[in-house]
N, C-alpha and C positions, 0 to 999 in steps of 0.2 A: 504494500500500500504506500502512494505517495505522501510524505511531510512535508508539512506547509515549507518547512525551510529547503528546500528544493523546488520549489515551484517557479518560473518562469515569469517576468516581466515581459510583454512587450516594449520592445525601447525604438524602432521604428518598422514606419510601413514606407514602402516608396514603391513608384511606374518604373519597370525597369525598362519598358517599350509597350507603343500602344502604333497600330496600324489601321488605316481603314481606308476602303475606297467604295465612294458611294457618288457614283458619277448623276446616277436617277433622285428625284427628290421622292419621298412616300409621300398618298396621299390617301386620306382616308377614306376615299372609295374603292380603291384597287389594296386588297387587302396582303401582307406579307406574312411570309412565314421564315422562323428562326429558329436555326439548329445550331445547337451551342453545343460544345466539348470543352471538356475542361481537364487540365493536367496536375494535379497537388503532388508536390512530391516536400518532404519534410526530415530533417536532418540535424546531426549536432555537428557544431562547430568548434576546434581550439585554436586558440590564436597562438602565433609564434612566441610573444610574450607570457611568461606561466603564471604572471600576477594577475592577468589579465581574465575575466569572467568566461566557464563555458557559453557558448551560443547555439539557440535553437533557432534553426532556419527555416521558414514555410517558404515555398516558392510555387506561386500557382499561375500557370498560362490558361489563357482563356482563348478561343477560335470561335465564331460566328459568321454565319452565311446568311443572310438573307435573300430568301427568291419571292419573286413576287409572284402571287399565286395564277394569276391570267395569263402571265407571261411567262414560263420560266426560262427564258432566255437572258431576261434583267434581274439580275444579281450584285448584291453590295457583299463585302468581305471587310470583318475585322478582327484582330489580331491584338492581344497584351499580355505584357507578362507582368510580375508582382511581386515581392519579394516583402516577408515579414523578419525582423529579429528580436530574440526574446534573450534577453540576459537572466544567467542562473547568480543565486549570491555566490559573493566569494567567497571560495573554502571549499563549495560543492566539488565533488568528483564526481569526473569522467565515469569510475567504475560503478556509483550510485545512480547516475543520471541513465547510464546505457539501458539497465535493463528497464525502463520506464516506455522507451523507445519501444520495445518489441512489443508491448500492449497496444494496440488499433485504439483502443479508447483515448488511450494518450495523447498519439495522432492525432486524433479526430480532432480532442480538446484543444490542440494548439492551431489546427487548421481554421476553426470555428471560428475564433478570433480574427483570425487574418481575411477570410472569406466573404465576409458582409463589406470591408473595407474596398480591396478589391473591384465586390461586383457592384457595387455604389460607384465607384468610378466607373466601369465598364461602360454599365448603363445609361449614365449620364452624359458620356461620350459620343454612345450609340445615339443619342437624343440630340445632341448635338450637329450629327449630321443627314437628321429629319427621320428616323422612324422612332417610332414609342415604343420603348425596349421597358415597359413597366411591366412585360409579364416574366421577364426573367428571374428567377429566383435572387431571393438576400440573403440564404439561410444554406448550408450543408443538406 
């Protein structure tokens, strides 16, 4: 079971890249559809420095296609990726934090944090260049 004095801070979230190309504008008669994939992969980090705190890293890439359903020849594509880090206190060990790692729950836990950030950006980008991406999930 995890202790509290091992638990993770997030200490940032940042776009590590965001792409999109949407030459068509939507309009809300001609209705689109959105097929999203998503990539989470999550991991611990040490830094070269040993004073230095271990880091947990979420990195989640997101892919979306938009086709428009009348047409599926018009098609918009976007592309981002995202990156979480969560500082352990100092003192934690590597050998205490690892096996925390291999429970999915864990994962999940630290994904869940970084995920709504993320697709709050995603989304709002997508909106940005004219379709309403509000039915995209906020949630794991």
């Amino acid at each position: 079971m995890e202790t509290v004095g091992l638990r993770p801070k997030l200490i940032s979230f940042r776009v590590t890249n965001f792409q999109s190309e949407n030459k068509l504008a939507s309009s809300s008669a001609e209705p689109w559809t959105i097929q999203l994939s998503q990539t989470i992969e999550v991991g611990l980090a040490t830094a070269s420095d040993a004073k230095a705190p271990l880091l947990a890293i979420v990195k989640i890439d997101f892919v979306a296609k938009a086709t428009q359903e009348t047409a599926s020849k018009q098609t918009a594509e976007f592309s981002a990726g995202y990156e979480g880090k969560f500082n352990y206190p100092i003192g934690a060990a590597e050998a205490d934090i690892l096996p925390l790692f291999e429970n999915e729950d864990y994962q999940h836990g630290l994904a869940a944090q970084v995920f709504p950030l993320a697709m709050t950006h995603f989304r709002r980008e997508m909106q940005s260049t004219g379709f309403d991406a509000r039915n995209l999930p906020l949630g794991l």
